[in-house]
C-alpha positions in Angstrom: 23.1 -64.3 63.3 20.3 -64.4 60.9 19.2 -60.8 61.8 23.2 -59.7 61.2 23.3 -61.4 58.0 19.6 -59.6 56.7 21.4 -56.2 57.9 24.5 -56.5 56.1 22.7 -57.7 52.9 20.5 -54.3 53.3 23.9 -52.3 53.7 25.2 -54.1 50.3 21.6 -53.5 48.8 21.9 -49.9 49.9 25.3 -49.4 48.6 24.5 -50.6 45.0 21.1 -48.8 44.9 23.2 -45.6 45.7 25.7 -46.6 42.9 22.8 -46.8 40.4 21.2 -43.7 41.5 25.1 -42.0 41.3 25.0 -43.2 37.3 21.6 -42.7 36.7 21.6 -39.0 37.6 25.3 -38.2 35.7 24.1 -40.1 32.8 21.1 -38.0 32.4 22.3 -35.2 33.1 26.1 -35.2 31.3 24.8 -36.6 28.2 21.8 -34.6 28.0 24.2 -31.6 28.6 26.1 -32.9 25.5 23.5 -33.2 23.4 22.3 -29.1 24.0 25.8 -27.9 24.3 25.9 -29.2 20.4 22.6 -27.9 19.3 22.4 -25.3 21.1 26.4 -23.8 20.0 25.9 -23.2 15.9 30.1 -23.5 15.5 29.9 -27.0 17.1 26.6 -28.4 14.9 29.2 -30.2 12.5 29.3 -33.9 10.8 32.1 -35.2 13.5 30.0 -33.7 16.2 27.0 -35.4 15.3 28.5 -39.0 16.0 29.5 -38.0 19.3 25.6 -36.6 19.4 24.4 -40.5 18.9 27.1 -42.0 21.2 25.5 -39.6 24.1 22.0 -41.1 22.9 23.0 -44.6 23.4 24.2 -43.7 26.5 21.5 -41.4 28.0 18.8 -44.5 26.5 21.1 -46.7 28.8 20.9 -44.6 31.9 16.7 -43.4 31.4 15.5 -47.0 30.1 17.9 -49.8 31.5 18.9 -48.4 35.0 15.5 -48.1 36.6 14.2 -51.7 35.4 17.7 -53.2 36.5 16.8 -51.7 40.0 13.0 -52.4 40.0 13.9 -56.4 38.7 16.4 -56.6 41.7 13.9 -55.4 44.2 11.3 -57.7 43.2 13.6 -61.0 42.5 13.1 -63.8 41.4 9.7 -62.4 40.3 9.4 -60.7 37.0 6.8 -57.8 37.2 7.2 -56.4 33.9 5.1 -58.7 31.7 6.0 -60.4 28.1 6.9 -57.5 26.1 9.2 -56.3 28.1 10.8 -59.4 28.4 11.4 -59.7 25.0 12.7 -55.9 25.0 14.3 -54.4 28.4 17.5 -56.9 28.5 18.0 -57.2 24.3 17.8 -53.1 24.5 20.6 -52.8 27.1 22.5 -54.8 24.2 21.5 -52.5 21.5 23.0 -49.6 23.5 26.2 -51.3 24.0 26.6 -52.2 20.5 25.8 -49.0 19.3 28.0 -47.0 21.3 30.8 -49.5 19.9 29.9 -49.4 16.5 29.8 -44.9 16.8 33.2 -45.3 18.3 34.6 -46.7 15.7 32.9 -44.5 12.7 34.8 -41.6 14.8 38.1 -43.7 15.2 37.4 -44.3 11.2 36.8 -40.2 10.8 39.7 -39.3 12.8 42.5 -41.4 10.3 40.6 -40.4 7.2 40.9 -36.6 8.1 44.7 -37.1 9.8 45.8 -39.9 7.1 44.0 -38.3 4.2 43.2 -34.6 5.0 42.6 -33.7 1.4 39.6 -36.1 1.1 36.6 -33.6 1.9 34.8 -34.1 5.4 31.5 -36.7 5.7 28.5 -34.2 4.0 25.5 -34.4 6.6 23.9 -37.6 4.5 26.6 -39.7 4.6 26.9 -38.6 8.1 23.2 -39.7 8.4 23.8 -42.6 6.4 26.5 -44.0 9.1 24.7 -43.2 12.1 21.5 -45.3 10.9 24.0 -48.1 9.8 25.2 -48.3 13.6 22.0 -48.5 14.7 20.2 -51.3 11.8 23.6 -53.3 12.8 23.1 -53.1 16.4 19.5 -54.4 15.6 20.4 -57.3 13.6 23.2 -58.7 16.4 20.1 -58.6 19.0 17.7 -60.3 16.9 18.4 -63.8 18.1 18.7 -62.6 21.5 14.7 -61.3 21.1 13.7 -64.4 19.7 15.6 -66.2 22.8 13.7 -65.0 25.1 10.4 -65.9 26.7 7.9 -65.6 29.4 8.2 -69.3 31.8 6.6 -70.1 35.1 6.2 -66.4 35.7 9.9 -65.4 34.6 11.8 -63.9 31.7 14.3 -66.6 30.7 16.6 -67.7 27.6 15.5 -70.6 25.1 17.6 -71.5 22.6 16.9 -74.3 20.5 20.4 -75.7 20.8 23.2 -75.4 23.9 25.7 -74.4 21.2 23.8 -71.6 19.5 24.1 -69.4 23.1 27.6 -70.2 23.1 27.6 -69.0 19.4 25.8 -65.8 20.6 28.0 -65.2 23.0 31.3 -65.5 21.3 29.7 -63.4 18.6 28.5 -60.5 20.8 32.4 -60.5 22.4 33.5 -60.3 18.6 31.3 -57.8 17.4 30.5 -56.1 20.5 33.6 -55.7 21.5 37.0 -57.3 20.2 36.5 -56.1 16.7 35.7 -52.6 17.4 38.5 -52.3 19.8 40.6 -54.1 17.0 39.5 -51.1 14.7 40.0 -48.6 17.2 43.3 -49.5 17.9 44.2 -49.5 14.4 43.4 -46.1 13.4 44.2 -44.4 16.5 48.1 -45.7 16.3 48.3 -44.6 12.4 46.9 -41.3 13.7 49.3 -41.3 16.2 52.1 -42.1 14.2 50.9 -39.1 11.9 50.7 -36.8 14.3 54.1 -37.4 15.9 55.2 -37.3 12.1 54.1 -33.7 11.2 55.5 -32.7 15.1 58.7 -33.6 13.7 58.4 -31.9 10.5 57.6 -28.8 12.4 60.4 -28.6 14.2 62.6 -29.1 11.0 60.9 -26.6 9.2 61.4 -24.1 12.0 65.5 -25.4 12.0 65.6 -24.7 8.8 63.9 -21.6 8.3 66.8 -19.8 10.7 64.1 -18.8 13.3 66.4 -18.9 16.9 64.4 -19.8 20.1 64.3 -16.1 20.7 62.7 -14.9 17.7 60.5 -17.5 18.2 59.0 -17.0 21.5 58.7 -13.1 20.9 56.7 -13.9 17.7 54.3 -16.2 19.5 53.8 -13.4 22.3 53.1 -11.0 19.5 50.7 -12.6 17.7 48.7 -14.3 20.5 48.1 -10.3 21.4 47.4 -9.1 17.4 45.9 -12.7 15.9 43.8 -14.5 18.5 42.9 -17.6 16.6 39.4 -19.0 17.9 39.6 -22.4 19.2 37.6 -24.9 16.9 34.6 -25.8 18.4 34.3 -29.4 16.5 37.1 -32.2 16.5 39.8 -30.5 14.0 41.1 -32.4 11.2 44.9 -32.7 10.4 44.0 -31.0 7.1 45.3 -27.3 7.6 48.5 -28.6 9.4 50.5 -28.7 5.8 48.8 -25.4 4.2 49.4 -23.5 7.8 52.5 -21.6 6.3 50.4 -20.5 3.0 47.2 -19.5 4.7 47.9 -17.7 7.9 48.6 -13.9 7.9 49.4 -11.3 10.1 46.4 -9.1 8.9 45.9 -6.8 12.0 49.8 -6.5 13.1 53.0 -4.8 11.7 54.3 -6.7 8.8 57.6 -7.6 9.9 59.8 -10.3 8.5 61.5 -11.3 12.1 58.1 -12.4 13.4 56.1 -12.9 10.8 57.5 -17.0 10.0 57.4 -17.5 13.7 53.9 -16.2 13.6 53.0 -18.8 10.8 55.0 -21.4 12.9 53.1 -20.8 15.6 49.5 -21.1 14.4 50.8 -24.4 12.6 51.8 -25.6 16.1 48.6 -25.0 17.8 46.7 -26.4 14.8 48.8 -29.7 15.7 48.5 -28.9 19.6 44.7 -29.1 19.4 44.3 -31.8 17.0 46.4 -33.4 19.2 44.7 -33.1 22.5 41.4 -34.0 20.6 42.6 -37.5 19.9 43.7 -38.0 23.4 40.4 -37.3 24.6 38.9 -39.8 22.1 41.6 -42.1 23.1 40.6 -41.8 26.9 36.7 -42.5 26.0 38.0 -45.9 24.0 40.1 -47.2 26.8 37.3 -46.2 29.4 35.2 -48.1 27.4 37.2 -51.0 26.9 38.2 -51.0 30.5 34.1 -50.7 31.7 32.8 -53.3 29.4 35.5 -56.0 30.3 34.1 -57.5 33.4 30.8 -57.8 31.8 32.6 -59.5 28.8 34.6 -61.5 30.5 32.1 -63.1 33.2 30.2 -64.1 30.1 32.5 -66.0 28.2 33.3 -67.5 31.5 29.9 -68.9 32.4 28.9 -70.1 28.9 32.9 -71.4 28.1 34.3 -72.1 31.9 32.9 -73.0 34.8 31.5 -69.8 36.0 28.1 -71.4 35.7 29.1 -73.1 39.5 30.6 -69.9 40.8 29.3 -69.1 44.5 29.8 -65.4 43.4 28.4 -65.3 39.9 25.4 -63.1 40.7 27.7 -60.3 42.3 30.2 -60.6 39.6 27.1 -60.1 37.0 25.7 -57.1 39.4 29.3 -55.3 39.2 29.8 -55.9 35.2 26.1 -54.6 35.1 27.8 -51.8 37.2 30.7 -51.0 35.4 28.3 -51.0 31.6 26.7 -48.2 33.3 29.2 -46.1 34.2 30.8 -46.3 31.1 27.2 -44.7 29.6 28.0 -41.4 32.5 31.9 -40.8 32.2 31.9 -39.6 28.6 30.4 -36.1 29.6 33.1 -35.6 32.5 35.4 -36.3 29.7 34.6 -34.1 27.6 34.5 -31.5 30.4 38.0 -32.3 31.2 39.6 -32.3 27.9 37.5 -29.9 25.3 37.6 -26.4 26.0 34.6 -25.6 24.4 32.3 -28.5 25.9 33.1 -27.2 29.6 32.5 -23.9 28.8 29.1 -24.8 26.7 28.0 -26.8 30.1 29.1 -23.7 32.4 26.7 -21.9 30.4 23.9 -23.9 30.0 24.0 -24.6 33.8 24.2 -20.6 34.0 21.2 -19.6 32.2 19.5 -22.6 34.2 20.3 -21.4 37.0 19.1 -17.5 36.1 15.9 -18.9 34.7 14.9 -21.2 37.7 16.2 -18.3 40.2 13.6 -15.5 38.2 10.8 -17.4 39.6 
């Protein structure tokens, strides 16, 4: 029995080793990818790009700095190998991370309503830009502070010493609030004004083209005539809502026949994909909010529980702690496969980086 039982426990062991290893390797790799496709593509080196530059950071410091000790402490339990200074930094870092990636989130839910709410308001200048990606880092600092202070080295492990119960209790609550509720809260906010936008200007779109006199017709043979003559390039940063209303007044059928049948459909039609693409960027920074909100809620949730509930007595609390610990980490990998999924130019940025890596390891 005892030899079944030591078997099966190596199986589990096995399994979530090769679940780490899975993360680790898509972590490093997509967000690393992210980071070059943006530096690397001079089009996609813009203000809005940059935040998503920082959320890949916090992620790709999750999977190269948090993943490997969280693998090397389990193999070595209930022994702690890593001496006082990492104590004091390795768990309050994995904290940082997560708090950061909430707080970029919602600076780009924040730019997202101020360029589809207010499109005339000018885009974030590269300081300010600066400015708001330092702020999510100093405020991810500040909410760990305690934590760091919390802990300490004790007969040879890294525990938690608070000088009262109720100020972990505090600390937790405080982390779910900051860390997560209130971000989400933001989130929600702007992405539901934007959506309302959006589905606003749809509509006026489609009255404008009433009203205008264009039939379906007309319409369909001036789109297929100006995707051939007027190939708009796809924006390689998130678009703004702010050329949806001047789409009329600023497009032109420069390289084509001027001809009055096609040339409002022509004008509707670059409005349209303006809105199209807008759009479709949204949903994709939808999908990486609700991931996120979706990955980080078992770790939330089993926290609460133990410091609120009776989760402190749970037979299961160490596996339920492994699998939030789990889930944290995949939500620092699935961004990349996102992106991939959803943005035309980030999958073909990663095609070609994987190319010419691929050329330059096979010239050797």
């Amino acid at each position: 029995m005892a030899n079944s039982t030591d078997t099966a426990m190596t199986g589990i062991q096995a399994t979530e080793y090769t679940f780490f290893a899975i993360i680790f390797l898509c972590g490093i790799t997509g967000n690393t990818l992210v980071c070059l496709v943006i530096s690397q593509t001079p089009r996609m080196r813009t203000t809005r790009n940059f935040l998503l530059v920082n959320l890949a950071v916090s992620d790709l410091m999750v999977a190269l700095l948090c993943i490997p000790f969280d693998i090397a402490l389990k193999v070595t339990y209930p022994v702690w190998p890593l001496g006082a200074a990492m104590c004091k930094l390795l768990w309050p870092a994995m904290t940082l991370f997560t708090n950061c990636s909430a707080a970029t989130l919602a600076a780009i839910s924040y730019d997202r309503y101020r360029a589809v709410i207010y499109p005339w308001k000018p885009r974030f200048t590269t300081i300010q830009t600066t400015i708001i990606i330092g702020s999510t880092w100093l405020m991810s600092l500040l909410l760990v502070l305690p934590y760091i202070l919390a802990l300490k080295m004790q007969d040879g492990n890294c525990v938690e010493d608070w000088p009262i119960p109720l100020a972990v209790k505090l600390y937790t609550m405080g982390l779910f609030i900051f860390q997560y509720a209130l971000p989400l809260l933001i989130i929600g906010f702007a992405y539901s004004m934007v959506a309302l936008k959006l589905r606003e200007q749809a509509s006026l779109l489609a009255r404008n083209r009433q009203a205008s006199g264009i039939s379906e017709s007309a319409y369909n043979k001036a789109k297929n005539a100006s995707s051939k003559c007027m190939e708009e390039p796809e924006e390689s940063e998130l678009p703004s809502s702010d050329q949806l209303s001047a789409a009329y007044a600023r497009t032109s059928l420069k390289h084509c026949p001027k001809d009055s049948s096609t040339n409002k459909p022509s004008k509707a039609r670059q409005e349209e994909k303006r809105l199209k693409r807008t759009t479709k960027i949204v949903k994709m920074l939808v999908a990486v909010v609700l991931l996120y909100a979706i990955c980080l809620l078992p770790n939330q949730v089993v926290w609460l529980w133990y410091e609120f509930g009776s989760g402190a007595s749970w037979p299961y609390l160490d596996k339920f702690l492994t699998f939030g610990s789990i889930m944290v980490y995949v939500n620092s990998c699935v961004n990349p496969i996102l992106y991939a999924g959803m943005n035309d130019e980030f999958r073909k940025g990663f095609v070609r980086i994987l190319k010419c890596h691929c050329k330059h390891r096979g010239s050797y």
